[in-house]
C-alpha positions in Angstrom: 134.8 126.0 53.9 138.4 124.8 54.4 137.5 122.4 57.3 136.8 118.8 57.5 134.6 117.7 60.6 136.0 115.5 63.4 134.7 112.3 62.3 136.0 112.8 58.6 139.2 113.8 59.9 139.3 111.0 62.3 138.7 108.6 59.6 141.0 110.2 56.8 144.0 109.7 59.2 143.2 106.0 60.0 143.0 105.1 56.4 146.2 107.0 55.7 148.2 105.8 58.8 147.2 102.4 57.8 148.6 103.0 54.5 151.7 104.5 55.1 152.7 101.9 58.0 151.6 99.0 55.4 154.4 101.0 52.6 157.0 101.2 55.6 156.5 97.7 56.5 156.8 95.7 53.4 159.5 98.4 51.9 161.4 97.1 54.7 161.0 93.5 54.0 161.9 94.0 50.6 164.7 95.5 51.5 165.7 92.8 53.6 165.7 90.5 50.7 167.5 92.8 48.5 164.4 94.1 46.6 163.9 97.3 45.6 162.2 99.3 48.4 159.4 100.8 45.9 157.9 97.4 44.8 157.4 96.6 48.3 155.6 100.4 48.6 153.2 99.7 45.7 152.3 96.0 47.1 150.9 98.3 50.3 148.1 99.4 47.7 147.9 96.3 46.4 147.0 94.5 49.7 145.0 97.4 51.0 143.2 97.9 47.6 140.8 96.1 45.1 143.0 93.5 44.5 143.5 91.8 47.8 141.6 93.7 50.7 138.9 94.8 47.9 138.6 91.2 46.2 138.2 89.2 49.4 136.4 92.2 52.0 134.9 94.7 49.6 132.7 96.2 52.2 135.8 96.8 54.5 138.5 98.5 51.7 135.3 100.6 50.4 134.8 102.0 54.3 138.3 102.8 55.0 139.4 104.1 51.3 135.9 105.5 50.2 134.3 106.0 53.9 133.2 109.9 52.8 132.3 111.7 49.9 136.2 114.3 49.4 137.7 110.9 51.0 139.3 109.6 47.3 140.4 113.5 46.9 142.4 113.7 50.0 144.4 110.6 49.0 144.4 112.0 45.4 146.0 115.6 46.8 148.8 113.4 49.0 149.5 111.4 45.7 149.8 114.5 43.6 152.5 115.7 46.0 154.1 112.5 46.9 154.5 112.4 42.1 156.1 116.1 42.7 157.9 115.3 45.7 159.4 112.5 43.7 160.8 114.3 40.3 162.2 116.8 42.6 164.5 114.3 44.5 165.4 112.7 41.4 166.6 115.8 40.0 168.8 116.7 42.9 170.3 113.1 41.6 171.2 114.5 38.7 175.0 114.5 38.0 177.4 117.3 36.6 180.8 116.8 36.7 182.3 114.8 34.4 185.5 114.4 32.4 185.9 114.2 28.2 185.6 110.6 28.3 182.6 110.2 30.5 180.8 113.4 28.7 181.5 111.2 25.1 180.2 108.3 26.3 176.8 109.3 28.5 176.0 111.0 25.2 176.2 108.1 23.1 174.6 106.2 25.5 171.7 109.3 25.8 171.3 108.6 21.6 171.6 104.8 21.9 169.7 104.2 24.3 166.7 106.6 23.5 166.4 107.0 19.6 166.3 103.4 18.7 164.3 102.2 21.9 161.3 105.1 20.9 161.6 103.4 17.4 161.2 99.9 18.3 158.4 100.7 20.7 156.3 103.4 18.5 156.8 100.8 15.3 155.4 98.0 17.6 152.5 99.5 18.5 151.3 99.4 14.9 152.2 95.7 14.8 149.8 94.9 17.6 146.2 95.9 18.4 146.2 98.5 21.0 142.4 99.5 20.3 141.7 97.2 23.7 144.0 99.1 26.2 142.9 102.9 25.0 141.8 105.1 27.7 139.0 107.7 27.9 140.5 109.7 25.5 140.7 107.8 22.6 143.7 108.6 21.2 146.5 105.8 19.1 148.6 108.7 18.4 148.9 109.5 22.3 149.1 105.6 23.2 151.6 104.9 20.8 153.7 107.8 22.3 153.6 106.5 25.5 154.5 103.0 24.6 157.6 103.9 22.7 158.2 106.1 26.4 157.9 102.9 28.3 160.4 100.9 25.9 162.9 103.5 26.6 162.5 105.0 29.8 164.7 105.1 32.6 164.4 105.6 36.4 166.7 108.2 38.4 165.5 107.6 42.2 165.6 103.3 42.0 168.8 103.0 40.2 170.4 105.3 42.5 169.1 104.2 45.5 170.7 100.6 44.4 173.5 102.6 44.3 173.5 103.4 47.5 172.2 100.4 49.0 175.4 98.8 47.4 177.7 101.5 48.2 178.9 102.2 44.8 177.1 105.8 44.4 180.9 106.8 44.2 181.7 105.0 40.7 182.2 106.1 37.4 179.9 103.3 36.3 177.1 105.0 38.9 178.0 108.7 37.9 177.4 107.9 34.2 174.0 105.7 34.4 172.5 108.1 36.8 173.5 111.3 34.0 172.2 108.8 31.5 168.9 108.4 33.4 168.7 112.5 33.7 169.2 113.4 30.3 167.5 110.9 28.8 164.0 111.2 30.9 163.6 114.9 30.0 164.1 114.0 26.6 161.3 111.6 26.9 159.8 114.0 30.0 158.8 116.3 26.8 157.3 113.6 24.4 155.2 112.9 27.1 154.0 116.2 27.5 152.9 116.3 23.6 150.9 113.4 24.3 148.9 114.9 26.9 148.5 117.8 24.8 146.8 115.9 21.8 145.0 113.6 24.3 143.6 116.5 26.2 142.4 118.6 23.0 140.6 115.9 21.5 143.3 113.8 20.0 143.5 117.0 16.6 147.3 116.5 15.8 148.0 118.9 13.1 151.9 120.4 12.7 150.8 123.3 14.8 149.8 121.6 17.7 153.0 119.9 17.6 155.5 122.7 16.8 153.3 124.3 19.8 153.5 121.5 22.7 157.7 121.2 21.5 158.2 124.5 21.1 157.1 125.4 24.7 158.2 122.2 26.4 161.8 123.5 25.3 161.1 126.8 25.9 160.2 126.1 29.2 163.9 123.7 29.7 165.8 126.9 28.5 163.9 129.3 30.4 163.7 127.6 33.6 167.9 126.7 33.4 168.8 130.5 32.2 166.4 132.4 35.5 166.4 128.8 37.9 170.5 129.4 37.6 170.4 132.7 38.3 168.3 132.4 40.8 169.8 129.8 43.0 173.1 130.9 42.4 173.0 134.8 42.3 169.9 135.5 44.8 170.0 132.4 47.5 172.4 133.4 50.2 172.3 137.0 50.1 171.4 139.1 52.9 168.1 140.5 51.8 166.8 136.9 50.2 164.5 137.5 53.7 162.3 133.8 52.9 166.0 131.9 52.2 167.0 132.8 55.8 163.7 132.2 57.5 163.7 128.6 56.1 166.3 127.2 53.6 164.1 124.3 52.9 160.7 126.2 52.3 162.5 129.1 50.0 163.9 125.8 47.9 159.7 124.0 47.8 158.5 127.2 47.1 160.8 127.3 44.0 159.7 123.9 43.2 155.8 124.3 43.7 155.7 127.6 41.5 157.9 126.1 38.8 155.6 123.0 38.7 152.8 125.8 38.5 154.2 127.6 35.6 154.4 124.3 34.3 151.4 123.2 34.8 149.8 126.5 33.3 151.9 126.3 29.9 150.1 122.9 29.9 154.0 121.4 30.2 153.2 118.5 33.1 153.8 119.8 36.2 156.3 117.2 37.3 158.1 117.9 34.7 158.5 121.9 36.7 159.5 119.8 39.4 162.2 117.7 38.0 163.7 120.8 36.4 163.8 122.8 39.9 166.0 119.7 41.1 168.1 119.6 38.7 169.1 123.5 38.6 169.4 123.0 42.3 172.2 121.0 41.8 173.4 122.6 39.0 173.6 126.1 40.5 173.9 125.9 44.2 177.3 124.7 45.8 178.1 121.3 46.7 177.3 121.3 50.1 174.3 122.8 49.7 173.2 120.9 47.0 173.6 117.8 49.5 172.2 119.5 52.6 169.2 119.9 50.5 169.2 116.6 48.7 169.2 115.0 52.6 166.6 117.3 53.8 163.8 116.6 50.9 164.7 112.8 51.2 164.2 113.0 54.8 160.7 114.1 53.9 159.8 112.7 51.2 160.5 109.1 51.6 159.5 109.3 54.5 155.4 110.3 54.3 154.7 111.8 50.5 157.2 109.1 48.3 155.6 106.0 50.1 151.7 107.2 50.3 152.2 107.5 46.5 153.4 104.4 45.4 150.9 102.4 48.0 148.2 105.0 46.0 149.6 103.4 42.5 149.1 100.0 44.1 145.9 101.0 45.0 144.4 102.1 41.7 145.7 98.4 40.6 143.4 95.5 40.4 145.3 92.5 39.4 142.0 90.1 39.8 140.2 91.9 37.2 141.9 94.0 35.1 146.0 92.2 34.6 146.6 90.0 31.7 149.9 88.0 32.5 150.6 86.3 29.4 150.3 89.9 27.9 152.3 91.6 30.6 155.3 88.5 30.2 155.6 89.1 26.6 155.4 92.9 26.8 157.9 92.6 29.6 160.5 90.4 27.4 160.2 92.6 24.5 160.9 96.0 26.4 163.6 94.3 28.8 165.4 93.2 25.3 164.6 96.1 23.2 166.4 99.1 25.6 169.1 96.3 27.0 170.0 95.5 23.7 169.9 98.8 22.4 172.1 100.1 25.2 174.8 97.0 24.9 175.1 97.9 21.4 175.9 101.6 21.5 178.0 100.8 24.5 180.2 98.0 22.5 180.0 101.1 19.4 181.8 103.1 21.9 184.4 100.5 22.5 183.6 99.5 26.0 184.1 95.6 27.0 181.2 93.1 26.8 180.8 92.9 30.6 180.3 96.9 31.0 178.5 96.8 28.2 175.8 94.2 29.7 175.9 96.2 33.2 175.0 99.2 31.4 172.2 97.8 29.8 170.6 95.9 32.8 171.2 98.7 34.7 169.4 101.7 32.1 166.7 99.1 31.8 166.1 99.7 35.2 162.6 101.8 34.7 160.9 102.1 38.5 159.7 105.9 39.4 160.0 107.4 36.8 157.8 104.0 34.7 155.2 104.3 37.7 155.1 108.2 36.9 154.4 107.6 33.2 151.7 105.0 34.0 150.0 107.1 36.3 150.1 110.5 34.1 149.0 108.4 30.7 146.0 106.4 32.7 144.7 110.3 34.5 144.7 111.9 31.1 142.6 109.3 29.7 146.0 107.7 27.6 145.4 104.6 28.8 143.1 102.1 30.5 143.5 100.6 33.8 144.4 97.5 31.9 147.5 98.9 30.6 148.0 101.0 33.2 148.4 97.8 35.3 150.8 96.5 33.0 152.7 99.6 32.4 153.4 99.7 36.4 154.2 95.9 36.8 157.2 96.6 34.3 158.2 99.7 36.0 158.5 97.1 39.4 159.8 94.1 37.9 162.3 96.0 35.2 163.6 97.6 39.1 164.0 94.1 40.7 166.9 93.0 38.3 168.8 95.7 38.2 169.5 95.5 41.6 170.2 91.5 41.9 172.8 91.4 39.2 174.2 94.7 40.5 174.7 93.3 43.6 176.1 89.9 42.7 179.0 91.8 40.7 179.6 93.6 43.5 179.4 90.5 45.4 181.7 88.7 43.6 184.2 91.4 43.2 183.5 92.1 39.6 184.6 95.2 37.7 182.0 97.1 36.9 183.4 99.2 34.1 187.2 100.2 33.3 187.7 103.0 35.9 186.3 101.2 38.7 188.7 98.4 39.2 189.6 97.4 42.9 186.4 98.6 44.1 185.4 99.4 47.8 182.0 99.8 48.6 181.2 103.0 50.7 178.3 101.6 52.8 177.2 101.6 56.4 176.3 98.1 58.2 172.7 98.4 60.3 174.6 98.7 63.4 176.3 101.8 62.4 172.7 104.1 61.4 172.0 103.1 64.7 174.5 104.4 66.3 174.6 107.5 64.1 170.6 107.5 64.6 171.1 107.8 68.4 174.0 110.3 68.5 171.7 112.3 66.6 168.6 111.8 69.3 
């Protein structure tokens, strides 16, 4: 009952092999022309799926994706834990030490960024006719939730990974966006989790049901940070911790996957147990740890489970038939402006310089995983259609493309980022160097 026969097997591994080769590929070769590495990830699905392979050789993308009946599932599965594998690496991003000036200003820029950017977006949703884009659950409320989300959303893995890819991960300027990111997507992590609540019990909102979905998405935060830190900091690296010893790495997933359980149980979204592991990891455990563990769940992650899920979002995506451009162009300008402007202002309220203030708000605009993630959750919970949920993921990709250019011509061009970073050196290693380190290592 747990088996698959040969020829299912045989045929579930081609598919998938051609998929994840197709994400390495053109994640490389966006890479190479300093583009994000995820946008070339989703264009796998999008070559491979309906709206290239599937428009032009139907026949052929329905018998390699859909060749047996559990065939969809098994891709389905891998994307579920490519989505956990995902919010657990971007916690272990998550940043903690900090001094009085940086702690003053990541909070401003948590409240200025978040509380007017959910505004703007849940006050434009009434403005406009959203009827078109609703999803099987016909629900405004939810959909209006989940656009103010996508105005003001941030992503943790992309903008840190431009980090490194520049070789400023080191900065103050990176230290405070990449905080920024953290606290602010829980934030938002939880008003998701009310819309799926009122989506899935028949869109009935009544003060209950919201003091209820809230109540235990915070509950959840303060219970999982009071026992997570306890038990990563009090019960890891003792003797009798007998599943610690016999794998560091499995005791840490197994954390992870029963968090995301309990989550998932308390009808809290389970990535949102996954997220929270990461960040008490790094919280809790010492620094070295932290890191060994970071580098050990990258390793993989991004290397089989990240990629096959962004190729799957690409692969859900049919540009021919369901992407409205003029649509997606002006809901692109208005979120771009909407969280840059509202980050540029709180920073200049905090008396930082025009210049930081305009990094800071290209770079928090920066919405990537975390953008894909809410697309994905909103368009399987019936939030959304695949309409929207086209457009919702083209932001995420395009939002992570700029970002990264201007970040790199500052750098570039020997800009300051932000007062603290002045005479900056870029901490980076040239090609020839992995390789080198790749082969000492072999």
């Amino acid at each position: 009952m747990f088996s698959l026969t040969g020829a299912e097997i045989s045929h579930f591994l081609l598919a998938m092999g051609c998929l994840l080769a197709t994400a390495h590929l053109l994640g490389f070769l966006a890479e190479r022309i300093f583009i994000p590495r995820v946008i070339g990830e989703v264009a796998a699905g999008l070559v491979l799926g309906p709206t290239l392979l599937g428009h032009f050789f139907p026949e052929t993308f329905k018998w390699l994706f859909l060749g047996f009946p559990t065939e969809d599932k098994l891709f389905g599965l891998l994307y579920q834990f490519g989505l956990l594998m995902l919010m657990f690496c971007s916690g272990l991003k998550f940043q903690t030490r900090f001094n009085k000036a940086d702690i003053k200003l990541t909070s401003g820029l948590v409240i200025g960024a978040t509380i007017p950017a959910f505004i703007v977006g849940w006050v434009a949703a009434d403005l406009f006719n959203i009827t078109p884009y609703l999803g099987t659950a016909n629900n405004p409320l939810a959909m209006k939730i989940v656009i103010a989300i996508s105005i003001a959303i941030t992503s943790i893995p992309v903008i840190s990974k431009i980090f490194n890819d520049l070789g400023i991960m080191h900065t103050r300027f990176a230290k405070i966006v990449v905080a920024c990111a953290g606290i602010h997507d829980i934030l938002l992590w939880v008003a998701l989790g009310f819309a799926t609540a009122i989506a899935s019990q028949g869109g009935v909102f009544t003060i209950s049901t919201a003091f209820k979905s809230v109540g235990t998405s915070f509950g959840f935060i303060i219970g999982t940070f009071v026992l997570g830190y306890f038990l990563f900091k009090r019960l890891t690296i003792i003797k009798q911790n007998i599943l610690f010893r016999s794998s560091n790495l499995g005791y840490f997933l197994f954390i992870m996957f029963i968090l995301a359980s309990i989550a998932g149980n308390l009808h809290v979204e389970t990535i949102f147990g996954a997220l929270l592991a990461g960040i008490v990891a790094k919280v809790a455990l010492p620094q070295a740890m932290a890191e060994r563990l970071e580098q050990g769940v990258s390793n993989i992650s991004f290397s089989w489970f990240i990629p096959i899920y962004f190729a799957t979002v690409g692969l859900q995506l049919d540009l021919v038939r369901h992407f409205n451009p003029l649509f997606f162009l002006a809901y692109f300008l208005f979120a771009t402006l909407t969280q840059t402007l509202a980050v540029y202002l709180t920073s200049r309220s905090l008396k930082q310089d025009r210049f930081t203030s305009f990094n800071l708000g290209v770079a928090i605009n920066d919405r990537g995983g975390p953008g894909i993630v809410l697309s994905s959750v909103a368009y399987t919970t019936g939030i959304i259609n695949q309409e929207f949920f086209a457009i919702l993921v083209m932001l995420a990709l395009v939002t992570s493309w700029i970002p990264g250019t201007w970040l790199r011509i500052v750098v570039n061009k020997g800009w300051r980022l932000m007062p603290g970073d002045e005479n900056l050196i870029p901490r980076k290693r040239d090609d020839d160097e992995k390789i080198k380190v790749l082969n000492q290592t072999v």
